[in-house]
C-alpha positions as a Python dict, from the first residue, in 0.01 Angstrom:
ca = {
    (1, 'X'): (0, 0, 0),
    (2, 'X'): (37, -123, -357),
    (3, 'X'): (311, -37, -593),
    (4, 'X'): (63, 29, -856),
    (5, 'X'): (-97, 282, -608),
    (6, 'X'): (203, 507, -512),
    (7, 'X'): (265, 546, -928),
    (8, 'X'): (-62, 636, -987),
    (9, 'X'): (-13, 894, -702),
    (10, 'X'): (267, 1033, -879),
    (11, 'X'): (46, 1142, -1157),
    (12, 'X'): (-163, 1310, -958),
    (13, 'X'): (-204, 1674, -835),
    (14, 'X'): (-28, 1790, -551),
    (15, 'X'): (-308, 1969, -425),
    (16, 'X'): (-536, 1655, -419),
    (17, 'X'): (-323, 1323, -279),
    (18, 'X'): (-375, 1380, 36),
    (19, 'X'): (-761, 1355, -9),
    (20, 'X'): (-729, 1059, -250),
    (21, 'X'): (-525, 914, 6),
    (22, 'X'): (-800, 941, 270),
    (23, 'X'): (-1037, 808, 27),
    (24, 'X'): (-837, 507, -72),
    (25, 'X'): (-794, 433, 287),
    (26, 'X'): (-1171, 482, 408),
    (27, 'X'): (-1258, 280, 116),
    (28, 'X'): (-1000, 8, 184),
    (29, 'X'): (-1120, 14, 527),
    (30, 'X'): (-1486, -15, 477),
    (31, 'X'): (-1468, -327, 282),
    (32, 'X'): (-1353, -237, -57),
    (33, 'X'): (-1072, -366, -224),
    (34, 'X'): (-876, -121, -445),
    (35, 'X'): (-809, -233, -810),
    (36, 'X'): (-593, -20, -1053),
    (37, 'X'): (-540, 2, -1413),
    (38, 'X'): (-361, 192, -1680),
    (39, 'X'): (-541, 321, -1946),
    (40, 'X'): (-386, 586, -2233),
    (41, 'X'): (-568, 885, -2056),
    (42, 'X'): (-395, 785, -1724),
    (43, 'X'): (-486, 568, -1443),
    (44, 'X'): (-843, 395, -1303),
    (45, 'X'): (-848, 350, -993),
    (46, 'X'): (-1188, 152, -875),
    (47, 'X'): (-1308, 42, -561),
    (48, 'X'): (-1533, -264, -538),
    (49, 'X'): (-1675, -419, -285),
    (50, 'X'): (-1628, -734, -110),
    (51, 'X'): (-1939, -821, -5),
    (52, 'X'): (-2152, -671, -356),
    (53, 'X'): (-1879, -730, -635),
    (54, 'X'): (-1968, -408, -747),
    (55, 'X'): (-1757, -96, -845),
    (56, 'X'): (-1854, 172, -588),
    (57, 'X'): (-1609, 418, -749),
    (58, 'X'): (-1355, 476, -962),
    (59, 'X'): (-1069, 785, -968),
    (60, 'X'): (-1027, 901, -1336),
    (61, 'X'): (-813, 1099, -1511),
    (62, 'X'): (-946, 1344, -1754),
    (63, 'X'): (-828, 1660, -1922),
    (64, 'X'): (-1049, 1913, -1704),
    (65, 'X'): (-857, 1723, -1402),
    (66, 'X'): (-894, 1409, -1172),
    (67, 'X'): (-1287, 1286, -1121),
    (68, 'X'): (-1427, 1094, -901),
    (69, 'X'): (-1711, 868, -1060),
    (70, 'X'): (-1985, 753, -829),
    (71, 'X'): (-2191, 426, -884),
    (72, 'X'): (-2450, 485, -617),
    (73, 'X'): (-2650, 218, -677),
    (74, 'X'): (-2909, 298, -375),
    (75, 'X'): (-2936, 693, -511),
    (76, 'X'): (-3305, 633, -382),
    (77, 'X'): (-3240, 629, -23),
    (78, 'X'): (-3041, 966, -1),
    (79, 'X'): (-3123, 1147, -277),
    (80, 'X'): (-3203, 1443, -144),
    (81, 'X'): (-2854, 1446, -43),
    (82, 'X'): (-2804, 1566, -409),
    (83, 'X'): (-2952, 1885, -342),
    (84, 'X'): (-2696, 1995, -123),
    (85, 'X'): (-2424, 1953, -368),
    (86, 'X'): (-2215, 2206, -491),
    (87, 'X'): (-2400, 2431, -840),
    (88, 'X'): (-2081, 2303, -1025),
    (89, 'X'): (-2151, 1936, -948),
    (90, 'X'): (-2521, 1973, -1048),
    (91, 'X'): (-2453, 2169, -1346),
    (92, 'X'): (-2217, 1828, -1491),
    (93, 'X'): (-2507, 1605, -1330),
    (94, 'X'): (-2772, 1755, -1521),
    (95, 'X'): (-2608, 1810, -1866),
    (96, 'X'): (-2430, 1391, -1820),
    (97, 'X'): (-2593, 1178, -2091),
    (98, 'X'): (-3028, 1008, -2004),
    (99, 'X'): (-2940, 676, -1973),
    (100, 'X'): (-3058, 518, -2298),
    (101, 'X'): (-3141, 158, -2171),
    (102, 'X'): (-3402, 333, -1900),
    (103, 'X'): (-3585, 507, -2182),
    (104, 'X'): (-3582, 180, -2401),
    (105, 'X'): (-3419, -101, -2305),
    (106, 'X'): (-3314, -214, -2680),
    (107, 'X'): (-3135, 167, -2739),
    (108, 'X'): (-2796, 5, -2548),
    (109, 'X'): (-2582, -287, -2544),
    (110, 'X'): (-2800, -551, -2350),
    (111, 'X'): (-2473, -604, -2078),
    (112, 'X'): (-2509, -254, -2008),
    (113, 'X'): (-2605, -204, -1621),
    (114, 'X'): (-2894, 54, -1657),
    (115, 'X'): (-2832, 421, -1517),
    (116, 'X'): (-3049, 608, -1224),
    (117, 'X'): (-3394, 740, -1211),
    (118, 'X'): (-3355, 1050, -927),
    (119, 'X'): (-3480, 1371, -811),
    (120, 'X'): (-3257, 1662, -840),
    (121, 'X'): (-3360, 2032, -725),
    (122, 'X'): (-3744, 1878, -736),
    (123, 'X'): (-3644, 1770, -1139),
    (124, 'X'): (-3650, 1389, -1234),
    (125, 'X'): (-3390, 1264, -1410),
    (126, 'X'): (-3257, 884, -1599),
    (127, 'X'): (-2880, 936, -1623),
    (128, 'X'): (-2606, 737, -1762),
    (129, 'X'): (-2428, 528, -1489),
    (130, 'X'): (-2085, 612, -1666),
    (131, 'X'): (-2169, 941, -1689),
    (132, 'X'): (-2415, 1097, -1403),
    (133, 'X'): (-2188, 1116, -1111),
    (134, 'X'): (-1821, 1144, -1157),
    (135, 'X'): (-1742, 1535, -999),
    (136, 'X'): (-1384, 1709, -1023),
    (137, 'X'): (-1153, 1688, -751),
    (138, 'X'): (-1143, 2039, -579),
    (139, 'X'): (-1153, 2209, -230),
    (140, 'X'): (-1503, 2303, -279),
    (141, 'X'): (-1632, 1918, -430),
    (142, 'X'): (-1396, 1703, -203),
    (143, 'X'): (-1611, 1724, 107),
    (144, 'X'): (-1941, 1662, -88),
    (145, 'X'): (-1756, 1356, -228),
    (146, 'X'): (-1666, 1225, 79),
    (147, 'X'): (-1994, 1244, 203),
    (148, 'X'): (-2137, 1125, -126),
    (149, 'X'): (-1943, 801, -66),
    (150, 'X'): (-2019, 753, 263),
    (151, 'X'): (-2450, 781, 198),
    (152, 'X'): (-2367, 530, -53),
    (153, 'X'): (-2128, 276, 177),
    (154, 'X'): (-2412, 293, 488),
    (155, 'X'): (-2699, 269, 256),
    (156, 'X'): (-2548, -74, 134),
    (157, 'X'): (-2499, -194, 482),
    (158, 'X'): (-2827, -100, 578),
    (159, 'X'): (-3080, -347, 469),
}
């Protein structure tokens, strides 16, 4: 593993390494390739794809803890998956920023990748791709994330 990686892992949580390290390691394994930076909040850790050359997540430090943000770019084929997420995770999910450039595509920066149009508890919503989907690390999140990630890897392959 990457020097870069076992700092990081220094700054994080006891409680949560272990899972990151899984993650890392499915992600890794499943054809992403791991890509760290340092930023003054703490470290980004983001996981792109081979094949896509897109980000398919990215750990994140933050003061209310380590995050997870999701870029689940085929949201459409799973989303009722969101449903059975955690009322913590859909609570940030609901209240995370519309995403401007779906409402009207001259409100944002014209590079900016537009966010996701999805159903959530039989609600539509246009969220912010940097903000819809990025849930806290915790014992009752990390298995939802897990399985968050791996909807989003097999939708990708499927095709």
């Amino acid at each position: 593993m990457d020097e870069k990686f076992y700092v990081f892992m220094e700054t994080v949580d006891e409680r949560f390494r272990s899972f990151i390290s899984e993650i890392n390691e499915y992600l890794t394994e499943n054809g992403c390739k791991c890509d760290i930076k340092s930023q003054k909040s703490g470290y980004v850790v983001s996981y792109v794809s081979n094949s896509s050359k897109r980000t398919l997540a990215a750990f994140i430090s933050r003061k209310t803890g380590m995050k997870l943000r999701i870029y689940p770019e085929h949201i459409q084929e799973y989303q009722n998956f969101l449903d059975t997420l955690p009322e913590k995770v859909k609570k940030e999910i609901k209240k995370a920023s519309i995403c401007k450039r779906l409402i009207n595509p001259n409100d944002c920066n014209p590079k900016c990748i537009m966010g996701y149009t999805f159903v959530l508890d039989g609600e539509q919503y246009q969220k912010c791709r940097y903000m819809a989907f990025q849930p806290t690390l915790s014992e009752e999140n990390n298995p939802y994330i897990k399985q968050f990630l791996e909807k989003e890897l097999w939708a990708g392959t499927e095709g």
